[in-house]
N, C-alpha and C positions, 0 to 999 in steps of 0.2 A: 949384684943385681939379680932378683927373683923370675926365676924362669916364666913367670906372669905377666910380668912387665916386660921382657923381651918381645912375648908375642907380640904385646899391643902396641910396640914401635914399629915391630915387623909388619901386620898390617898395616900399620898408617902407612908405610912405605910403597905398599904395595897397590892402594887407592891412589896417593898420588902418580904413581906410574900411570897408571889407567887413566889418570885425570889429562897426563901431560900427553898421553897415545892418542887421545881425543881430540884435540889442538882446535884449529878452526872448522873441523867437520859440525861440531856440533853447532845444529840450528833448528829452530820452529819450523813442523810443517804445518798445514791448515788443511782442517778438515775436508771431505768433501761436499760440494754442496749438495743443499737438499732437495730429495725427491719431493716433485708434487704430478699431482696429474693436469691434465689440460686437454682442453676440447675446441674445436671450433666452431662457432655459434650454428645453429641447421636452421638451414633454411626451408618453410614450410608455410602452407596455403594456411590460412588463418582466418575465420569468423570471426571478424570485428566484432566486438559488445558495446552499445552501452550499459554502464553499470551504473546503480544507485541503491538505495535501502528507503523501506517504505513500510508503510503499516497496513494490515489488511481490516476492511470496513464492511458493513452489512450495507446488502442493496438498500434494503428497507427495514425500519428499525421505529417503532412508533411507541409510545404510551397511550396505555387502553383507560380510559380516565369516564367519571361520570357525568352525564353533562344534561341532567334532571336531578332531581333532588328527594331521597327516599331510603329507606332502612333496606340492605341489602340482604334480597330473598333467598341465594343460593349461588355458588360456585361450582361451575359445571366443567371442572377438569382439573386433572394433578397439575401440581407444579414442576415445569419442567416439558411439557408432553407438547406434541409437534401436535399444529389441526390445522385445519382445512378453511380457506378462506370461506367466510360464512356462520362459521360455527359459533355457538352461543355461550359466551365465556362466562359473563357474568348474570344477574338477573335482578333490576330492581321491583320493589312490590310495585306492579303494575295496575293494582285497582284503581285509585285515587287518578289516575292518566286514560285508564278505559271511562271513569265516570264522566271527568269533562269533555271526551269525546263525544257522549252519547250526548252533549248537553248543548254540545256546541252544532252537533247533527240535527235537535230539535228545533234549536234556534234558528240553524239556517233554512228550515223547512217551514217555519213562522216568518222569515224571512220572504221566501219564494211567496206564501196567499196575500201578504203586504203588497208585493208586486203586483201577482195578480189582480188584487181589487182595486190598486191605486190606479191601474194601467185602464183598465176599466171603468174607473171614472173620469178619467180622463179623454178616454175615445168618447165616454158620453155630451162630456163637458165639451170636448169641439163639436159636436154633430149640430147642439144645441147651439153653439154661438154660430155655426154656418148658417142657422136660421133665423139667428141675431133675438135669439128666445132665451140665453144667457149670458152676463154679461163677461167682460172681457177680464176682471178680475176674477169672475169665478173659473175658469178657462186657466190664470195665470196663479192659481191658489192649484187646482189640480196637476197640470204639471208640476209646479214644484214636489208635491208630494209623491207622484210617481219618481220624480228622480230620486228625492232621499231615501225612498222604501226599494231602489236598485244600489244606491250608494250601501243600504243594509244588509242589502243579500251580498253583495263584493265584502264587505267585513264578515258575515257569518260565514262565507267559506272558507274564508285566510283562517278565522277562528277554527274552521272545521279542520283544516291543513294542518295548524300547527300543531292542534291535539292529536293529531293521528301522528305526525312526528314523534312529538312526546311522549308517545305509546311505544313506538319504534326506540325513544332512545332507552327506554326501560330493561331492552338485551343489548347487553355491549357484547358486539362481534369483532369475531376476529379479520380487519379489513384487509389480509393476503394470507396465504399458506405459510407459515411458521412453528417458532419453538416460542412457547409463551414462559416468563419469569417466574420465577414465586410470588404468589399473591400477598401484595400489602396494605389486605381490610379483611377483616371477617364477618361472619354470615353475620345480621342485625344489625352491621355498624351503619349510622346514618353518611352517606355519603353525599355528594352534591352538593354539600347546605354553604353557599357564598361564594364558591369558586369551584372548579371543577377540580374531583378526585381522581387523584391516578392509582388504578386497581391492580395494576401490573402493567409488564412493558412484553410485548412482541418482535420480535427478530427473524427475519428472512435467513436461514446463512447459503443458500444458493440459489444463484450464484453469488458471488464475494468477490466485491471490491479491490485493488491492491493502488490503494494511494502514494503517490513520489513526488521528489522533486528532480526537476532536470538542470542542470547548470548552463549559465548562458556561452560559455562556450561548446558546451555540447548541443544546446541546442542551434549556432551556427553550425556545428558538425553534420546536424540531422539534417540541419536545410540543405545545403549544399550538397550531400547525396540524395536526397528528394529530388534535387532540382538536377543531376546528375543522372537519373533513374528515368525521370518524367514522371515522377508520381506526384498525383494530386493531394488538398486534403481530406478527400472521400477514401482514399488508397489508405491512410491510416489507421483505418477501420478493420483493418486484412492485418497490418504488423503482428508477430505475435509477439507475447513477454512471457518470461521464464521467470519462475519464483524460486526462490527454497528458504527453508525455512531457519534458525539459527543450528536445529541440531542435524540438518541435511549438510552436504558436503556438497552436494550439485542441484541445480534447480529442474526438479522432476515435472513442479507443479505447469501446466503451458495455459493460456486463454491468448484475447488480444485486447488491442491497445481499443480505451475505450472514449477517452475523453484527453485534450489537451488544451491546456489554458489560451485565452487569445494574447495575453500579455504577460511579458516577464513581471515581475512583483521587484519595483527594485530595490527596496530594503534588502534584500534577500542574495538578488539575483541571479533569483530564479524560477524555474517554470512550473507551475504543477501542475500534474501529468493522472491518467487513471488507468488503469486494465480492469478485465474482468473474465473471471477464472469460473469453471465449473465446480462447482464443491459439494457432490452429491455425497461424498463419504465425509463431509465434516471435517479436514483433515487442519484446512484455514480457517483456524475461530476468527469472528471480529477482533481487533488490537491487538495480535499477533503483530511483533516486530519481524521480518521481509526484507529478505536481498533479492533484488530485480536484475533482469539484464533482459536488453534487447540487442537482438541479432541487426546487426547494420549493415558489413559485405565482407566479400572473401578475397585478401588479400593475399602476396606472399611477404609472410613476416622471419625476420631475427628473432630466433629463441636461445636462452643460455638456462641451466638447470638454476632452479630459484633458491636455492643453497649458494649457487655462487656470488649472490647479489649482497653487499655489503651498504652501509648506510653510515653517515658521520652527519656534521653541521651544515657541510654543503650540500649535501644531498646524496643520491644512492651513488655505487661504483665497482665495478669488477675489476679482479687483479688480472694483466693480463704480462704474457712472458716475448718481451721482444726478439729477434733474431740472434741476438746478441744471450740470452739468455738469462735477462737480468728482467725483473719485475716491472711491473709500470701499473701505477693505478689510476685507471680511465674514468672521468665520469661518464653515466650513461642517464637516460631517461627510460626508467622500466615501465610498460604497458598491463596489458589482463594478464592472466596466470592461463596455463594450456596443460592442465594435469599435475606434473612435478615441476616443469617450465615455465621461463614470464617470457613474453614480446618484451624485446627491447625497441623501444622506437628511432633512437639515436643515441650515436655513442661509441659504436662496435660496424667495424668493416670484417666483412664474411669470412675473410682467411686469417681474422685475430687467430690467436690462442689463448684460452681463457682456461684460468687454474676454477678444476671444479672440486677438487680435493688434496687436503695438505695446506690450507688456507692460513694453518696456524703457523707454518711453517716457513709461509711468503713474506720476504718483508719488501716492500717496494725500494728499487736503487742498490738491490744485491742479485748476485744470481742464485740459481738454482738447476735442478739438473731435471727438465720436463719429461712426462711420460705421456705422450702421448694416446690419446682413447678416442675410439669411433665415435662420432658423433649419430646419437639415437633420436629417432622423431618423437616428438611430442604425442603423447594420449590422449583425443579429442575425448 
């Protein structure tokens, strides 16, 4: 036998030693379990919201259109430029509107000595039958013509009216303080002719509108702390509402509450609702998309960090670690968000422990070994 082959029986001999020294000690241990952290929910004073998403709208928003008929004389302002309610945007050739003016002034002034001498024959025409020296049809021929030569002068001043209208609409003004479009006609286009032309469009942007809709549960919510408050629906008028905008994180913008519908819409149902906001810096164009909230009350709320808030089929749920040490997954009802924080409305009793970290680590119906972390208030 090769001194090679010796060794390797020698080993084997000396494994199974080891194997047989081993006997029933040898068994599985299990790991330990795993660290997570855990918190319990804080409790803290909280400014109810309601929240919604809305669009923001021009107070006042008109098209500047022609509304006479005539070759357009001149465009008195860039496209784009803020003016002054008043101001004179467009211009149609206004001679052919001063002419019938001056035409319908001559007429009603032919009008007026018609009066005069029919009114005049007619005082003559009674004085004469008072002494029964004319007869009672020429009496009943004179008034008639005194009144249709008053019926004339009533038409030649309406005539006179409308022409000097017509003169008037020959400058299309700007009817409030705005930013005006870009104009769409140019200088000799005929405008007017069979319907009225729109020359550009005018836009108010402050203040600015913020249009929503309110849900009908929220709007019993509103009522019953109205009705809670004693506030009436003149007190509405004082609410304020928070805007911001998609690329804002908070709602900086504030005005108040401006308008609220008298009826739910019930295809919908729901209510819409208006604010209106200052916007002297332009910050809210019109049809800007807008997240709204209004401020409701201060209550004290359940907060957990909004990292620990999980979501599945049934709806959202925090992991929480019973006494026992083992997982449990709660459902909850989570509320507004309070900085890194949500309100939970229900779901969670004050002295839970809720894992806020190592979530991947949780499985619910196993333990774990919790680390306990001071609960931090929320960042209004």
């Amino acid at each position: 036998m090769s001194s090679c082959r010796c060794a390797r029986i020698a080993g084997a001999f000396v494994v199974a030693a080891l194997l047989a020294a081993c006997g029933e000690n040898n068994h599985y241990v299990a790991p330990p379990p795993p660290k997570v952290t855990v918190a319990v929910p804080v409790q803290q004073s909280v400014t109810q919201y309601l929240e919604a998403t809305g669009n923001a709208a021009a107070v006042n928003s008109a098209n500047l259109v022609a509304r006479v008929q005539g070759f357009l004389a001149s465009i008195n302002y860039n496209d784009g430029d803020q003016v002054k309610k008043g101001a004179v945007l467009f211009t149609i050739e206004p001679e052919p509107y001063r002419l019938k003016l001056e035409q319908s002034k001559a007429a009603e002034q032919g009008a007026e000595a018609t009066v005069k001498q029919t009114q005049a024959e007619y005082e003559r025409q009674t004085d004469l039958a008072s002494r029964q020296v004319a007869s009672k049809a020429a009496l009943d021929n004179a008034l008639a013509n005194r009144d249709a030569a008053q019926a004339k002068l009533l038409q030649a001043k309406a005539d006179t009216q409308q022409a000097a209208i017509n003169v008037g609409y020959t400058e299309v003004k700007a009817p409030f303080d705005g930013i005006v479009t870009a104009r769409q006609v140019s200088v000799g286009e005929l405008v007017g002719a069979g319907q009225p032309t729109v020359l550009a469009t005018i836009v108010q942007p402050d203040p600015v509108y913020v249009n929503f809709n309110i849900s009908e549960p929220d709007v019993l919510r509103i009522r019953a702390e109205m009705a809670r408050r004693g506030m009436t629906p003149a007190d509405l008028k004082k609410v304020p509402v928070e805007v911001g905008l998609q690329s804002e994180t908070s709602y900086p913008h504030i005005g108040t509450l401006d308008y609220a519908a008298p009826t739910v819409t019930q295809s919908t149902g729901t209510l819409a609702a208006r604010g209106i906001l200052r916007n002297s810096d332009r910050v809210l164009l019109p049809g800007y998309f807008v997240r709204v909230r209004i401020p409701l009350s201060d209550n004290v709320a359940t907060l957990v960090p909004d990292v620990s808030i999980g979501s599945d089929q049934s709806g959202a749920y925090v992991l929480v670690v019973n006494k026992d040490n083992v997982v449990e997954q709660r459902k909850v009802m989570p509320g507004q968000t309070v900085g890194t924080m949500r309100v939970i409305a229900s779901g969670l009793n004050a002295d839970d422990r809720v894992i806020v970290a190592g979530l991947l680590k949780a499985i619910p119906g196993q333990k774990v070994d919790p680390q306990q972390q001071a609960a931090k208030a929320a960042a209004k």
